[in-house]
KENUDO-462390 format. One record per atom (N, C-alpha, C): residue in three letters; x, y negated, z. Coordinates in pm, whole numbers, padded with zeros to 5 digits, always signed. Example, Ala and Ser with C-alpha at 12.3 -4.5 7.8 and 13.67 -1.06 7.14 Angstrom:
2
ALA+01319+00569+00780 ALA+01230+00450+00780 ALA+01320+00330+00780 SER+01285+00225+00708 SER+01367+00106+00714 SER+01290-00003+00787 
This chain:
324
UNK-00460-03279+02372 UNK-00479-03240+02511 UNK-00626-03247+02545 UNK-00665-03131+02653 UNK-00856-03157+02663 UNK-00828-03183+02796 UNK-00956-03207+02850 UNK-00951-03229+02993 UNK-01014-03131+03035 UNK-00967-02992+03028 UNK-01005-02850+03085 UNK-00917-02846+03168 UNK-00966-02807+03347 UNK-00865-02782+03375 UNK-00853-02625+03379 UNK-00735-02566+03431 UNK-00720-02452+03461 UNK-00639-02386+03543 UNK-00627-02264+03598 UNK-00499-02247+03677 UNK-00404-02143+03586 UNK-00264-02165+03652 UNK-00184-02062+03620 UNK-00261-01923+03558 UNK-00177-01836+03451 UNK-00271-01724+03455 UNK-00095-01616+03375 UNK-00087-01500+03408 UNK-00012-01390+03399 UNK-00029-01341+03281 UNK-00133-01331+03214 UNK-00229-01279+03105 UNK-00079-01354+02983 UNK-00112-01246+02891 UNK+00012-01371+02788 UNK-00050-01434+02706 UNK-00191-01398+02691 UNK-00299-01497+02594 UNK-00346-01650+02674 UNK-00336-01625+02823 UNK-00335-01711+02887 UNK-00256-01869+02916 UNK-00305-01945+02922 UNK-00214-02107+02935 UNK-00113-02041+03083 UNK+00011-02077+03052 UNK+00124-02111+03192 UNK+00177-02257+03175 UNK+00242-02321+03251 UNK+00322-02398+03259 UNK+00406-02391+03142 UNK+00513-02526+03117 UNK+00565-02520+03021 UNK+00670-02424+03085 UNK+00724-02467+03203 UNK+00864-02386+03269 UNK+00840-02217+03227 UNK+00724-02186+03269 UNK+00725-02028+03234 UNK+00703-01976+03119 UNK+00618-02100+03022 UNK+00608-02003+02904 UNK+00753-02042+02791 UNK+00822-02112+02821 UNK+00943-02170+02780 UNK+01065-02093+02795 UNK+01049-02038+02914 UNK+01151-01924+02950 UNK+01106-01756+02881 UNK+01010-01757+02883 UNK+00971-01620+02818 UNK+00963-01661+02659 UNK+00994-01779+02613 UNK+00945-01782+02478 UNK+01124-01755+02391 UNK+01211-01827+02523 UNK+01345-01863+02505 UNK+01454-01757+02545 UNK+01406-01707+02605 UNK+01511-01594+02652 UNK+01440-01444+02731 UNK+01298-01455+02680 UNK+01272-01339+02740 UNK+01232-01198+02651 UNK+01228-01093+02624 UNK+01204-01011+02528 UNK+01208-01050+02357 UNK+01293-01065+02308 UNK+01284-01090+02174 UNK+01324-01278+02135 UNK+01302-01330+02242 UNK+01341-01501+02271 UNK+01393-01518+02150 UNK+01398-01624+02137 UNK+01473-01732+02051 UNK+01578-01733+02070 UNK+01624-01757+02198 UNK+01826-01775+02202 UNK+01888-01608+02207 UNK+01793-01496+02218 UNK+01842-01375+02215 UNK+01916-01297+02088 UNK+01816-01403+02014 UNK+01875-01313+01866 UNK+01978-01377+01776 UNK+02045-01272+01685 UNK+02179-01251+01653 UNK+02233-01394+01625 UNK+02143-01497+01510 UNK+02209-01573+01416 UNK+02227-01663+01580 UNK+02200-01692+01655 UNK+02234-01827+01768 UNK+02146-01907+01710 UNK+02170-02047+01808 UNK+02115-02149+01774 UNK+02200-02206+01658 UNK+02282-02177+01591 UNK+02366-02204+01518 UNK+02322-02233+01388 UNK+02232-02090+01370 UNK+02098-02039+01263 UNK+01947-02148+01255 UNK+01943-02248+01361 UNK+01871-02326+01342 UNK+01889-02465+01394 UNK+01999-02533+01398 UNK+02022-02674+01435 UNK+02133-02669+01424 UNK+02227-02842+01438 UNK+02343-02833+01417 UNK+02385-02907+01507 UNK+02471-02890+01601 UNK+02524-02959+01729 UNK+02655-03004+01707 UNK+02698-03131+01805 UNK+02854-03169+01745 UNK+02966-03075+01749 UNK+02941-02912+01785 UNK+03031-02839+01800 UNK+03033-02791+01613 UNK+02948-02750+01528 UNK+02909-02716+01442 UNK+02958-02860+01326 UNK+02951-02936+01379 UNK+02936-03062+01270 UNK+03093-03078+01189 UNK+03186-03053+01343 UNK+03322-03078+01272 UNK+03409-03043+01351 UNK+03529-02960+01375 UNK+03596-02944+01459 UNK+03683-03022+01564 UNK+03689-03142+01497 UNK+03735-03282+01602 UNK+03637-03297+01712 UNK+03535-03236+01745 UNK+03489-03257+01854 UNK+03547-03106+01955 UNK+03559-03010+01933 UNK+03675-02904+01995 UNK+03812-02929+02044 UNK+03860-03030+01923 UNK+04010-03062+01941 UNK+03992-03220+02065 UNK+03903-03305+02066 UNK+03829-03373+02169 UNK+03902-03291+02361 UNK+03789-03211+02315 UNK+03801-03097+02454 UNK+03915-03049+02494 UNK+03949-03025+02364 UNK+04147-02955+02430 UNK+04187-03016+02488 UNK+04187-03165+02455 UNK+04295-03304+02470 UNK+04225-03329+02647 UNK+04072-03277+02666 UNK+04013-03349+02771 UNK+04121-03234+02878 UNK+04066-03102+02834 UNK+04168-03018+02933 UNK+04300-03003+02957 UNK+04382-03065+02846 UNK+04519-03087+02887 UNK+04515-03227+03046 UNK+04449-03314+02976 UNK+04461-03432+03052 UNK+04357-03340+03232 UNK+04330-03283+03241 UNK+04257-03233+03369 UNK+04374-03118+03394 UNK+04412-03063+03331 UNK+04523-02966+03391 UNK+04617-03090+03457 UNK+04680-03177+03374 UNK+04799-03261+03449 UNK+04765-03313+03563 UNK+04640-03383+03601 UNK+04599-03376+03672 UNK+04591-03264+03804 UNK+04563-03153+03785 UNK+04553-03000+03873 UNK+04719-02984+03904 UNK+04806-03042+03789 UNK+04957-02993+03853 UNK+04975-02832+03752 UNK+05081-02809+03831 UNK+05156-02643+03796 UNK+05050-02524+03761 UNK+05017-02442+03669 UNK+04972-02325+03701 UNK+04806-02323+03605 UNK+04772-02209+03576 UNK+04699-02231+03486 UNK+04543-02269+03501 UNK+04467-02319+03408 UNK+04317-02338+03463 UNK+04260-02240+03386 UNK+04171-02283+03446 UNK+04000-02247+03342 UNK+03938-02353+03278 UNK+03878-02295+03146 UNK+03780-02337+03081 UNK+03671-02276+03075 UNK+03535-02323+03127 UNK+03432-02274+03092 UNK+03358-02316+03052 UNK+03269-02286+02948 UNK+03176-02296+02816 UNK+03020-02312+02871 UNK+02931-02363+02971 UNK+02791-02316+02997 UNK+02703-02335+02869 UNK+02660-02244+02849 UNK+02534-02234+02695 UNK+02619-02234+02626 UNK+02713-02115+02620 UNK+02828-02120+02518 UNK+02779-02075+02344 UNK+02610-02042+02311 UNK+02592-02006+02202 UNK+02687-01906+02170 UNK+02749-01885+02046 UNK+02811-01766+01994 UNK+02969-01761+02003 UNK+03000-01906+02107 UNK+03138-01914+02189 UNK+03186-01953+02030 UNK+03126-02071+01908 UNK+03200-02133+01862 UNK+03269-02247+01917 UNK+03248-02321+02054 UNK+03328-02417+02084 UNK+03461-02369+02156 UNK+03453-02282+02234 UNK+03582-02190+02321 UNK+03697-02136+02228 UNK+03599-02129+02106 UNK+03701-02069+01960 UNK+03777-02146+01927 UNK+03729-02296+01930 UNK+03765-02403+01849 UNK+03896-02471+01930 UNK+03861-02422+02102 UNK+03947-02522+02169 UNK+04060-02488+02183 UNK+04052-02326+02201 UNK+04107-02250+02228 UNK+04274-02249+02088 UNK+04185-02277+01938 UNK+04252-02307+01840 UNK+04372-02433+01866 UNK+04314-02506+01891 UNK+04319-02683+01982 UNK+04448-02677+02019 UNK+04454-02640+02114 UNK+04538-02598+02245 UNK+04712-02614+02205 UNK+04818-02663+02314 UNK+04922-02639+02240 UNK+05006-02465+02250 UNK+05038-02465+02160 UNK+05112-02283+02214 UNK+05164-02262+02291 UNK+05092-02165+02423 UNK+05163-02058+02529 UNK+05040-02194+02644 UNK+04939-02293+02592 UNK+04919-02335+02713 UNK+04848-02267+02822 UNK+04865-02272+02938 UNK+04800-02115+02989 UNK+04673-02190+03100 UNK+04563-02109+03020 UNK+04408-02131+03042 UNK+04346-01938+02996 UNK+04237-02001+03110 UNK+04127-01877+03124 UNK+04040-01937+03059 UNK+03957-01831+02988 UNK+03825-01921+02875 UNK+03702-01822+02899 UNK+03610-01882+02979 UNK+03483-01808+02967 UNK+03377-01870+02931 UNK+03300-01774+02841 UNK+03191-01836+02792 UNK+03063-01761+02907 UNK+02963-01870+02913 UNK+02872-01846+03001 UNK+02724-01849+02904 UNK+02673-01740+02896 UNK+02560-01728+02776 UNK+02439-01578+02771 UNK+02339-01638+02845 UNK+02278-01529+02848 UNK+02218-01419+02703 UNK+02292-01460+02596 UNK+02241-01358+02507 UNK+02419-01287+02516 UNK+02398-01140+02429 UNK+02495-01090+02473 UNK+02585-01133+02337 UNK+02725-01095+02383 UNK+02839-01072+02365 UNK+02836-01081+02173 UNK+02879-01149+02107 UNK+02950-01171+01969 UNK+03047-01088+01888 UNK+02991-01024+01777 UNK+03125-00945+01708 UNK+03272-01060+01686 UNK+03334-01047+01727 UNK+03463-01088+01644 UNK+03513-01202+01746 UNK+03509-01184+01868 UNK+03512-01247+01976 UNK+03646-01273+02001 UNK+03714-01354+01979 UNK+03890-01358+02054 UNK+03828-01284+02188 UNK+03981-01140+02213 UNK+03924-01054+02345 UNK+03961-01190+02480 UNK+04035-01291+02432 UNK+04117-01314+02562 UNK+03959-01443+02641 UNK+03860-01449+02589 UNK+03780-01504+02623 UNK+03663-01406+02655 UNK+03649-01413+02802 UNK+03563-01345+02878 UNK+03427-01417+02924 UNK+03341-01306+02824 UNK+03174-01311+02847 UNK+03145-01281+02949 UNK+03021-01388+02997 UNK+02956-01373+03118 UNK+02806-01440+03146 UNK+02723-01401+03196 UNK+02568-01410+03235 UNK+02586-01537+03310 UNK+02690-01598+03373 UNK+02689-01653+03478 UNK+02816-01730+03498 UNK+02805-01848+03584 UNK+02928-01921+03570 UNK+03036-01820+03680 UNK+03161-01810+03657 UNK+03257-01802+03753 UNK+03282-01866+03885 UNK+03289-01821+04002 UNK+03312-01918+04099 UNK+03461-01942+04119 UNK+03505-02071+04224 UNK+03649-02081+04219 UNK+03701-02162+04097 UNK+03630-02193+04057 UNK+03676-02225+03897 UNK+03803-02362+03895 UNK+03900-02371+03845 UNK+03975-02475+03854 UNK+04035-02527+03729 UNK+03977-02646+03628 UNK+04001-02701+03510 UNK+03856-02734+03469 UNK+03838-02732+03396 UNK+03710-02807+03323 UNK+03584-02718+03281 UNK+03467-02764+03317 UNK+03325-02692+03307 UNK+03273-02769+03216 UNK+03233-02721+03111 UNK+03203-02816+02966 UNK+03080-02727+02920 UNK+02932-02792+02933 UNK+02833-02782+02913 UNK+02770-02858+02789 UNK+02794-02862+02658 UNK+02730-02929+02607 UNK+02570-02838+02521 UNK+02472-02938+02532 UNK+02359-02912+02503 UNK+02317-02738+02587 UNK+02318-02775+02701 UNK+02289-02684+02796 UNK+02147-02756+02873 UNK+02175-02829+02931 UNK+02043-02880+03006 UNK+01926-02856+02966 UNK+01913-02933+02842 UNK+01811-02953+02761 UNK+01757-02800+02724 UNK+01803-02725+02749 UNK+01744-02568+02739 UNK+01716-02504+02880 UNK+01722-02562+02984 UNK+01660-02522+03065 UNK+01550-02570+03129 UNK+01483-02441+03121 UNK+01311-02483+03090 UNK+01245-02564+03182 UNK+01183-02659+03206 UNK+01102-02761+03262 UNK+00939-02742+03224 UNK+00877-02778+03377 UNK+00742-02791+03331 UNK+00728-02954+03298 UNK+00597-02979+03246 UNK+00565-03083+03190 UNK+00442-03163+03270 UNK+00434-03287+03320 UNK+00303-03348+03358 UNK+00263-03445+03221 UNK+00122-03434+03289 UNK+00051-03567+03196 UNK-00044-03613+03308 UNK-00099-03780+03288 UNK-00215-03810+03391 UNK-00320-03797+03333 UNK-00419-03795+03350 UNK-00557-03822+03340 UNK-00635-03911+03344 UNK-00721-03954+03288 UNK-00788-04047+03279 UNK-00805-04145+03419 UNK-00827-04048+03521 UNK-00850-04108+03663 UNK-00694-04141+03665 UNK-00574-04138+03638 UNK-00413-04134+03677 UNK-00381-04077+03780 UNK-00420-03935+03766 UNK-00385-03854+03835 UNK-00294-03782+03758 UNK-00159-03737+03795 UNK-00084-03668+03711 UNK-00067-03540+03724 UNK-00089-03455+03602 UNK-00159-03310+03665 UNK-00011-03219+03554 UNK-00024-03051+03582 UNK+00106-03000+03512 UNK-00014-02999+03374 UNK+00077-02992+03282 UNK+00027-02912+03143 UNK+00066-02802+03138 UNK-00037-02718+03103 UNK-00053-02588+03059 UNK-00046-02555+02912 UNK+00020-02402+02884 UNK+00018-02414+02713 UNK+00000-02313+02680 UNK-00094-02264+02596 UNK-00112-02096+02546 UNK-00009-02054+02436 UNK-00052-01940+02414 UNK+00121-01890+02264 UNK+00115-01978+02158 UNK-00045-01997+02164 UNK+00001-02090+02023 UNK+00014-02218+02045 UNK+00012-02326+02127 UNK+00103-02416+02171 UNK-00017-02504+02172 UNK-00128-02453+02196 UNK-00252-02572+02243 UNK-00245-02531+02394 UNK-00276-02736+02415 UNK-00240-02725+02563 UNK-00398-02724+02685 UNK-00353-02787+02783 UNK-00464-02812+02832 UNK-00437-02865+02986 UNK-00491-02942+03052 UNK-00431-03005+03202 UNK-00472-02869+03336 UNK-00360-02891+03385 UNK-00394-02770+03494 UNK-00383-02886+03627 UNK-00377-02805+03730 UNK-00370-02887+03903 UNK-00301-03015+03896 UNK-00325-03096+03982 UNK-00217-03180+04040 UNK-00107-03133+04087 UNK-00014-03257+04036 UNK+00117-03220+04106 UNK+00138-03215+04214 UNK+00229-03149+04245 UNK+00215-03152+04391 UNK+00378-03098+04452 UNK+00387-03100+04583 UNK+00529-03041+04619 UNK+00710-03090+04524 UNK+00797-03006+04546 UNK+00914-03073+04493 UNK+00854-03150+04340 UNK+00738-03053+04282 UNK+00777-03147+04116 UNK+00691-03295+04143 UNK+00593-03332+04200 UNK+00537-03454+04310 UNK+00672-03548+04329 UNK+00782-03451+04432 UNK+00870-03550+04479 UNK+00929-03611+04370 UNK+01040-03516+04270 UNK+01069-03576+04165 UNK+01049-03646+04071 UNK+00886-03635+04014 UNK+00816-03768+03926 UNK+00851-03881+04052 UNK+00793-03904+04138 UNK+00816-04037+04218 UNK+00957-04115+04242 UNK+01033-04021+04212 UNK+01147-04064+04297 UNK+01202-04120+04116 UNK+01180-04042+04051 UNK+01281-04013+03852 UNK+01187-04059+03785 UNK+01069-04049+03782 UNK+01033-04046+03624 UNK+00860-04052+03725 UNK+00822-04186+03739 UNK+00679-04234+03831 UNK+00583-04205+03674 UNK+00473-04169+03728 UNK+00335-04194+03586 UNK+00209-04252+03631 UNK+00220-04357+03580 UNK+00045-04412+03689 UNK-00130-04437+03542 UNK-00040-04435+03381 UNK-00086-04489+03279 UNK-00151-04346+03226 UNK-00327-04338+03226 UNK-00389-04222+03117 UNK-00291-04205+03015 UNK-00290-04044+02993 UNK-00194-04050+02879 UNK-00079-03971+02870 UNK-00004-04070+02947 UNK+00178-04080+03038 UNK+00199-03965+03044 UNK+00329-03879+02997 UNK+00399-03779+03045 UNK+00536-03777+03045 UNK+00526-03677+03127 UNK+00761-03689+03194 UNK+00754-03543+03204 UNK+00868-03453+03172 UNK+00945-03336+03179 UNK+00995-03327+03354 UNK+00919-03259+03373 UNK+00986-03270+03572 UNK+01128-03164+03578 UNK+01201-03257+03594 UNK+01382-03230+03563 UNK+01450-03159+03678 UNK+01344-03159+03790 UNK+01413-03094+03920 UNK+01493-02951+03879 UNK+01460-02881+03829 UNK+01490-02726+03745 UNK+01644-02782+03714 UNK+01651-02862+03646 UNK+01801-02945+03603 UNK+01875-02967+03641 UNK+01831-03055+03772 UNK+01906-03077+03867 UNK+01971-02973+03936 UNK+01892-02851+03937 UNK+01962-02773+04068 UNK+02062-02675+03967 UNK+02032-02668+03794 UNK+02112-02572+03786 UNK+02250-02656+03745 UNK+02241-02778+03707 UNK+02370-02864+03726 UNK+02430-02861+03870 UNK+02391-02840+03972 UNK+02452-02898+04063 UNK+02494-02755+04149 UNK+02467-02640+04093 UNK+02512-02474+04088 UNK+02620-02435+04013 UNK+02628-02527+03881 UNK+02710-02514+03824 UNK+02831-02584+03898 UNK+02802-02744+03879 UNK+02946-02805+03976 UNK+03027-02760+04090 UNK+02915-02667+04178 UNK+02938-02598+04271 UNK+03043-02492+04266 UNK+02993-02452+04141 UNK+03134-02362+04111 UNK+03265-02390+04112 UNK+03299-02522+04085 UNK+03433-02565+04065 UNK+03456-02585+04215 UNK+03594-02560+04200 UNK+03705-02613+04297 UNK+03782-02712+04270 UNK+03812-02765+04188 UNK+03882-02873+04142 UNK+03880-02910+04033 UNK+03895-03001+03921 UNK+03888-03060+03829 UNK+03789-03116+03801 UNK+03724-03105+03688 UNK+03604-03183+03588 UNK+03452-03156+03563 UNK+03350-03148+03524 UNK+03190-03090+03505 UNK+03163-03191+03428 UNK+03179-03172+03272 UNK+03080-03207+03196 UNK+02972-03180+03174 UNK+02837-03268+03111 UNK+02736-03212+03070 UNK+02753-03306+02918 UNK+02679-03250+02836 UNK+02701-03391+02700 UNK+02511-03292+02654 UNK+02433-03405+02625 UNK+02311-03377+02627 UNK+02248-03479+02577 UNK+02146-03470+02453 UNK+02009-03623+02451 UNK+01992-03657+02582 UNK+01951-03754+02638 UNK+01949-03809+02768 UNK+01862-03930+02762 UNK+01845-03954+02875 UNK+01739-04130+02907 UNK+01794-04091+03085 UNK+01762-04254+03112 UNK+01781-04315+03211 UNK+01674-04357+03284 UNK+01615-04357+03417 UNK+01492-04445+03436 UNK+01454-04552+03435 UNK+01538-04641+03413 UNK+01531-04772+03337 UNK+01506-04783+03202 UNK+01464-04660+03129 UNK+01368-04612+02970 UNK+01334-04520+02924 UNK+01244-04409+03039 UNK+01177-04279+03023 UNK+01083-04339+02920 UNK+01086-04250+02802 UNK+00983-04240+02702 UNK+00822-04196+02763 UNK+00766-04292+02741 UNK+00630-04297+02750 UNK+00566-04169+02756 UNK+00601-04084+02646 UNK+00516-03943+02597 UNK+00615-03827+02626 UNK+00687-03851+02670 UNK+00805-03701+02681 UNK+00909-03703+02597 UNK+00959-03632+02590 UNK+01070-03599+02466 UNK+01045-03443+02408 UNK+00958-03372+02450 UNK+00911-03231+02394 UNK+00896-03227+02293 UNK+01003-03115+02252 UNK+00997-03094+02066 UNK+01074-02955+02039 UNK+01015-02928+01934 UNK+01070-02789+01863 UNK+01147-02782+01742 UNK+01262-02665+01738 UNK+01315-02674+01640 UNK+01368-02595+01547 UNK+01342-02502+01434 UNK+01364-02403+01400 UNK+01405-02399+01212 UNK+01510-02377+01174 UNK+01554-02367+01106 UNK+01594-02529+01011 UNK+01679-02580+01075 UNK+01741-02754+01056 UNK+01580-02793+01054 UNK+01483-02820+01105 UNK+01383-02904+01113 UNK+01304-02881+01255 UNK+01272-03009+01285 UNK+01150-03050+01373 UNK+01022-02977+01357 UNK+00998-02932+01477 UNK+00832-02852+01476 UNK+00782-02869+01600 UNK+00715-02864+01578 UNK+00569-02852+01679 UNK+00612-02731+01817 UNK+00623-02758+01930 UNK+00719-02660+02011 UNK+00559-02558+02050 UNK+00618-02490+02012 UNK+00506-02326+02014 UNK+00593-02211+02063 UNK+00543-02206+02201 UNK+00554-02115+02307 UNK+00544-01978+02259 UNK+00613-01915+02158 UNK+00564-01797+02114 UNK+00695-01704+02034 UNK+00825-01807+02063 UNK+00945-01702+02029 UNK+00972-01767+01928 UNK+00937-01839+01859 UNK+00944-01831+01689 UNK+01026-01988+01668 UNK+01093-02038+01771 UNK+01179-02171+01784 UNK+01210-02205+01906 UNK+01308-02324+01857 UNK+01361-02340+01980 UNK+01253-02450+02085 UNK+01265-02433+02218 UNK+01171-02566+02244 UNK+01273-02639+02365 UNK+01244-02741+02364 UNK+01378-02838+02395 UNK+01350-02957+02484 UNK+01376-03021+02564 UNK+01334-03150+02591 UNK+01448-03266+02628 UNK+01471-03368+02614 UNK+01576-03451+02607 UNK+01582-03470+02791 UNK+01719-03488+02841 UNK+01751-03416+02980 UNK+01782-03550+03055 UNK+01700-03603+03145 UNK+01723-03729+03262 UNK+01880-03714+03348 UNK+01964-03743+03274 UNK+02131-03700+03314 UNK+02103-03799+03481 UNK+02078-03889+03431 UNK+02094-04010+03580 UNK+02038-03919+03703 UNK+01932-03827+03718 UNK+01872-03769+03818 UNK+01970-03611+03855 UNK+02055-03552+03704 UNK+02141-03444+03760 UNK+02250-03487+03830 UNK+02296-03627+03819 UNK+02410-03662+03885 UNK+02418-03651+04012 UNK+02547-03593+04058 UNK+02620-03593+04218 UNK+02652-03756+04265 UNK+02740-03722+04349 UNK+02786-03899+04391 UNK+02927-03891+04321 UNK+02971-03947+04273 UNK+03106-03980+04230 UNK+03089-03946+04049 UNK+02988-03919+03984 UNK+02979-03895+03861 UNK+02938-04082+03796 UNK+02952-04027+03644 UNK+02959-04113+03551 UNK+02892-04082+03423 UNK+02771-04202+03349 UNK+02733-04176+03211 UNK+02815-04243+03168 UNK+02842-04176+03025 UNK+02919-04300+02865 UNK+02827-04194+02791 UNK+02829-04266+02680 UNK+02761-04246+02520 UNK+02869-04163+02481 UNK+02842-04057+02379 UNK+02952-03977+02338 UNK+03061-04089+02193 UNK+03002-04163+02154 UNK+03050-04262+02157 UNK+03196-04322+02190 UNK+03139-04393+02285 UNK+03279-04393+02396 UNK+03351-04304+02449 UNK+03267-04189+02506 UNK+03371-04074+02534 UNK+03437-04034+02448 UNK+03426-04012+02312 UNK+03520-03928+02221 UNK+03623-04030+02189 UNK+03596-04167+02181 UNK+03674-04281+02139 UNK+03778-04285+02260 UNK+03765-04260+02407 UNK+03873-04232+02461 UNK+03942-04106+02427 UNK+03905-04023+02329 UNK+04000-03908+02375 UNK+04022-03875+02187 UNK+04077-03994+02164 UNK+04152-04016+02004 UNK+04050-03982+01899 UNK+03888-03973+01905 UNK+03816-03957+01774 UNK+03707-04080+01720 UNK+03755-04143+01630 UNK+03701-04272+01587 UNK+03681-04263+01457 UNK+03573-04323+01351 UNK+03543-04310+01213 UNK+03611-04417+01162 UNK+03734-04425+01173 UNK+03829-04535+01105 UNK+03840-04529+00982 UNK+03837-04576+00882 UNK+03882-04517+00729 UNK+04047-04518+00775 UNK+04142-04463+00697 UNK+04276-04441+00683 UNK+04342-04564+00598 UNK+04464-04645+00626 UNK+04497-04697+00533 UNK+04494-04649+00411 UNK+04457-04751+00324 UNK+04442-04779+00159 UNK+04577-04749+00133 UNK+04690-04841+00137 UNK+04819-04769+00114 UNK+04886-04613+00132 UNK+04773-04525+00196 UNK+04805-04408+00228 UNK+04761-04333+00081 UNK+04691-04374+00009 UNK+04609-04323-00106 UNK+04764-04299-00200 UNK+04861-04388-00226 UNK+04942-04392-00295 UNK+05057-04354-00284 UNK+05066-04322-00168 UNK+05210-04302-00103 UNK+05176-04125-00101 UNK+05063-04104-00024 UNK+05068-03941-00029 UNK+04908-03930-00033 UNK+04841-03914-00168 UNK+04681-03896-00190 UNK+04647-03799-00100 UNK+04723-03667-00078 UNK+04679-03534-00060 UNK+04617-03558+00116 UNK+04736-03651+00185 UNK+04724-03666+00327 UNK+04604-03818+00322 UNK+04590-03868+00232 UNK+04464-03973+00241 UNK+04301-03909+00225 UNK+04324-03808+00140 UNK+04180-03774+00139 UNK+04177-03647+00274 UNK+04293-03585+00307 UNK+04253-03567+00449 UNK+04208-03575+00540 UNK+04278-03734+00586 UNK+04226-03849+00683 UNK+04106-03911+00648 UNK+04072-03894+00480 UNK+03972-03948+00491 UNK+03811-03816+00495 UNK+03840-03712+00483 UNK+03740-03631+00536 UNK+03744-03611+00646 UNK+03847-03672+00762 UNK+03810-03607+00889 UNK+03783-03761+00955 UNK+03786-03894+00876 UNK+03719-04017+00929 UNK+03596-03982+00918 UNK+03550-03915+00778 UNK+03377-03897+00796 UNK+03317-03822+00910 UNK+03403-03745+00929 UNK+03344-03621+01069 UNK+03347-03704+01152 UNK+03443-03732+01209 UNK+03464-03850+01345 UNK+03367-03960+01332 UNK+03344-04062+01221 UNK+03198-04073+01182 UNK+03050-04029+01238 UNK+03057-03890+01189 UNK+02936-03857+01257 UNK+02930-03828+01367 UNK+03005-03776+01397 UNK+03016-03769+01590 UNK+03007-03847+01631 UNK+03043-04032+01610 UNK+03020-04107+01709 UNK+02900-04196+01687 UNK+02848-04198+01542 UNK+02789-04265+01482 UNK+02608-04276+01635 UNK+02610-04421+01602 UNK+02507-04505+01714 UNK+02384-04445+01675 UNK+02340-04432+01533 UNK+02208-04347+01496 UNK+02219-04189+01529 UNK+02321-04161+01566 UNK+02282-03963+01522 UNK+02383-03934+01669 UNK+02489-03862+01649 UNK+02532-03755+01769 UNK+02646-03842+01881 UNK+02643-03955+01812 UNK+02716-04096+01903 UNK+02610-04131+01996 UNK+02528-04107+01989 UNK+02387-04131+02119 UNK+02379-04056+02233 UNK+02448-03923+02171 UNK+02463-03801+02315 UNK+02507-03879+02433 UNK+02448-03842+02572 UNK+02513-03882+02656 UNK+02596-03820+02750 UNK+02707-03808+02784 UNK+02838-03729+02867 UNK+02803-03774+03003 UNK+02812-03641+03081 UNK+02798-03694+03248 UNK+02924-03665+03310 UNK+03013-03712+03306 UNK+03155-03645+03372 UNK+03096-03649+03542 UNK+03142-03510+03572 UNK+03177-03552+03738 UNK+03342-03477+03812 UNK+03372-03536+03893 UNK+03513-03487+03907 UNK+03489-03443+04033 UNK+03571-03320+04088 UNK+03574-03206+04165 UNK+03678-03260+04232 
């Protein structure tokens, strides 16, 4: 980082904010999430890892339909990627259960799409059953502060090729939100200003009429915002250097505690999946002998359940339930 400052500039050789050059890098002409392979083609999320986290979801939407009573719901998918989780749940499900399934995903539409799941730019309003967002937040784009030597906390600016540089003081809603979420008083110090987050979580919840709003996302709390940010890039199963220029994904780990409504709740995915029957148990030993075929079953789908909950890796995700 230099201590140049600068202002906003339109120019595309020019430094913007992270929010703008993040959105044009991510979804605008040629973007990163636009093209064919998905994010699928470069990271692996607990939808990808193992299908017990799909069959998870079914079990969550049966238990929110009984809840709703008689008559059918919805499921909707926000950052549905290439609508492998809607596929999965949809698989899940018991036969004839009657649900609407939309995936919500601004790149377009997937060859080989079950027709009965309807693509869309945008969430549905009215919605009644469960809004299941996982690794959605964290893709919507945020600008970035850092302070300055004096501790003044100013936005960062970033050109295509991902050298940065300090622009204005903060100021206005992203001002309010560092103070209130994520304070910086230390040369150095930077926070992802999450307000952007907040409002499209709380657009989304809006949509519902009744039932559930998940989010499941990397997360921190303000009781342990990382010192330096969580800004990072990611393109083809590896960590990179986040470069504003199309060529990866760029990402930042999402302050769940500040998207929350009143009546919502964090758990570790962890715990959430462990309520809803997925745990890395090994299988009884006596199962090996009695029927091998159904032991090494149980025992490849203990390893999956494994990694899903596991405390080092995708057991860290954090779930924001809020109920409608």
């Amino acid at each position: 980082m230099t201590d140049e400052t600068c202002q906003y500039s339109a120019r595309s050789s020019g430094p913007l904010g992270w929010r703008a050059a993040t959105e044009r890098a991510l979804y605008g002409d040629g973007g990163f999430y636009l093209r064919p392979e998905g994010p699928a083609g470069h990271f692996r999320t607990s939808v990808h890892a193992s299908p017990l986290f799909a069959g998870a979801v079914a079990r969550l939407l049966t238990e929110v339909a009984a809840g709703l009573g008689p008559g059918p719901v919805d499921l909707v998918d926000v950052g549905a990627g290439r609508g492998e989780l809607l596929t999965g749940v949809l698989a899940a499900l018991p036969p004839g259960f009657p649900v609407r399934a939309y995936a919500v995903e601004r790149a377009a539409r997937p060859a080989g799409l079950p027709e009965r799941i309807e693509w869309r730019p945008d969430v549905p309003r009215g919605v009644r059953g469960l809004l299941f967002a996982n690794e959605w937040l964290d893709n919507v784009p945020v600008d970035v502060a850092e302070t300055d030597e004096d501790g003044v906390a100013r936005l960062v600016l970033v050109r295509p090729d991902g050298t940065e540089v300090l622009g204005e003081p903060v100021s206005g809603a992203d001002a309010a939100w560092l103070e209130r979420w994520w304070p910086l008083s230390e040369p150095g110090t930077r926070a992802e200003i999450g307000w952007p987050r907040d409002a499209a979580w709380a657009g989304a919840v809006g949509a519902l009429d009744a039932g559930l709003a998940v989010a499941v996302d990397y997360a921190h709390t303000r009781e342990a915002r990382p010192p330096f940010g969580t800004l990072s890039g990611f393109r083809g199963g590896r960590e990179v250097a986040p470069v504003p220029d199309g060529s990866c994904d760029i990402t930042a780990h999402v302050a769940l505690d500040a998207c929350g409504l009143p009546g919502a709740e964090l758990r570790t995915q962890r715990d959430a999946l462990g309520r809803l029957g997925v745990s890395g148990g090994r299988p009884p030993l006596a199962l090996a002998t009695t029927d091998p075929a159904a032991y090494v079953r149980a025992l490849a789908s203990a390893g999956e359940a494994a990694e899903l909950t596991s405390r080092s890796g995708l057991g860290t995700f954090t779930w924001l339930t809020q109920p409608v």
